[in-house]
Every structure is written in C-alpha cells, then in structure tokens.
N, C-alpha and C positions, 0 to 999 in steps of 0.2 A: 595113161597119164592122167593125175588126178589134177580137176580146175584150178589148184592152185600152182601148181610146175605148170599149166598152159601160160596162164597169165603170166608168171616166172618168167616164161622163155619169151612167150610175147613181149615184156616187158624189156628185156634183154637185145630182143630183136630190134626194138622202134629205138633204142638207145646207141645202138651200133649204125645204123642206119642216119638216124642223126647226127651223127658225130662226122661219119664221112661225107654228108649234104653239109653240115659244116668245114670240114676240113677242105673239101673244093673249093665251098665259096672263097674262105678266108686266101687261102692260096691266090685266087685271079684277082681278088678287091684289096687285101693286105700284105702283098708281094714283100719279100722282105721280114714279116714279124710269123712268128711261131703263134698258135694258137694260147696258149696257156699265158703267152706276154701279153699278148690284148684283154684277156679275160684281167687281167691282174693291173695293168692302162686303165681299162675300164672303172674297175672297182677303184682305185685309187679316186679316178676321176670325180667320181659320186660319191664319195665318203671323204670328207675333208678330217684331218686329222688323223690318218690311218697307220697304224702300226702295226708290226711284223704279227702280234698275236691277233689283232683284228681282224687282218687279212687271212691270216690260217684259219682263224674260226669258220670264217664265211665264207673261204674256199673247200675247206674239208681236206687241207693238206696238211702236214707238220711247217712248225715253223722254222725248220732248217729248209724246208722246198722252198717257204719267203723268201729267207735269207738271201738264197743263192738267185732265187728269182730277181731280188730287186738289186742284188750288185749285178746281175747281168742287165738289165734296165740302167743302171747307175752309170753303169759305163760306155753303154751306148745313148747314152744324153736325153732320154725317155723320163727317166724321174730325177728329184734329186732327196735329197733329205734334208732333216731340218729337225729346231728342238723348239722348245716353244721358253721364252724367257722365264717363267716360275717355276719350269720341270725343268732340271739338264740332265735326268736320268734318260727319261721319255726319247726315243729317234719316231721324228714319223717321215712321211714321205710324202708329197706334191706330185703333179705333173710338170713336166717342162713344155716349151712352146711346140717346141720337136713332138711331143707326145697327144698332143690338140691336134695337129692336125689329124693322127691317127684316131680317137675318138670322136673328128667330126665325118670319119665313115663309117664308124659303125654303128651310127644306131638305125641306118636303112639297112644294112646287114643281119641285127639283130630281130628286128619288124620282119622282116623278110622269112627267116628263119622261126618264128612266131605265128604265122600264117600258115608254113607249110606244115609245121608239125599236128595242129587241131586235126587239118583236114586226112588224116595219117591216122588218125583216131575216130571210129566209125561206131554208131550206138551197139554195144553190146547183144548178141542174139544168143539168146538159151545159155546164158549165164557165161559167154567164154569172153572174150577181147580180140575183135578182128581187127584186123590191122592192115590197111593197104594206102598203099603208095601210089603215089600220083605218077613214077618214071618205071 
C-alpha cells in the first residue's frame, strides 16, 4: 500500500473513531437530541442571521437536509424562524429558550472532544500517520 492510501485509511480510521467517541458522549450528555440536531442548534446559535443556504454551505449538506432538519427542530420548540423587516423573501432562523439550555452543554462536550482528538494524533515517523488511541 502506497503512503498515500495509508494516510487514506488512517485518516478514514481517526474519523470513524471520532464519530463513535462522539456519538457516546452525545448520547449520556444530550439524551434526547440526535447528533446532526445539535450540530445544526449549535451553528444556528453562533451565526445569527442563518438561513437554510448558510447552513448547507457550512455544513456540507444539501439544503433539502436543512430543510427537513430545521422543520424537525421547528417543531420540537428548538428553533423558530423569522424574516427580517426589509427582506420578506429571506426565512432565517433563531434559537428558542428550549434550545439554550442545550448549547449551554456543549461547549464542555465540544472542548472535551477537542482535547481527545490532538492526543490521537502522534508525530509522524518515516513519512506514515500513526494514530493511537487513548482506550
């Protein structure tokens, strides 16, 4: 296998790895919310003014996956939407108060998750990507 499929796969591997050290956490700390809702809670939260293409952009999804993301948020009292008096084309989207208290967990979740990854990643020896895990 030539060094660039190691890295490939290495890279492939610390990705999957991550995802499932995230998907536990999220699981015991955000009981109740799906991982992609918090990711999308979140972003709202930090991007005031956000609409469905904003969020697609910066998430890397279509913006039929907003769509559906933020009517399922919509409806469970997480966000709401709104237009801004000079545009009535324009929908953007807010958090609700329902949806605060869920962004004030995770950004120790996020830090958390931030810390474990660097240490996951160990100096490069003879040009490959090793990669080891702390469990």
């Amino acid at each position: 296998m030539n060094k660039q499929a190691q890295f490939m796969a290495s890279m492939s591997s610390l990705i999957d790895k991550t995802t499932l050290l995230e998907h536990t956490q999220l699981d015991e700390q955000l009981a109740g919310y799906k991982p992609a809702e918090v990711h999308t809670i979140e972003f709202i939260g930090n991007h005031p003014d956000a609409n469905v293409t904003i969020i697609a952009n910066a998430m890397y999804v279509t913006r039929g996956a907003v769509s559906k993301m933020t009517r399922r948020l919509m409806k469970n009292a997480l966000i709401e939407r709104y237009q801004k008096p000079d545009n009535k084309k324009e929908i953007y989207f807010r958090l609700t108060a329902k949806a605060r208290t869920c962004t004030t967990r995770t950004p120790p979740l996020i830090a958390n998750l931030r810390t474990v990854t660097p240490r996951c990643l160990r100096k490069p020896t003879n040009h490959s990507l090793m990669i080891h895990w702390p469990f």
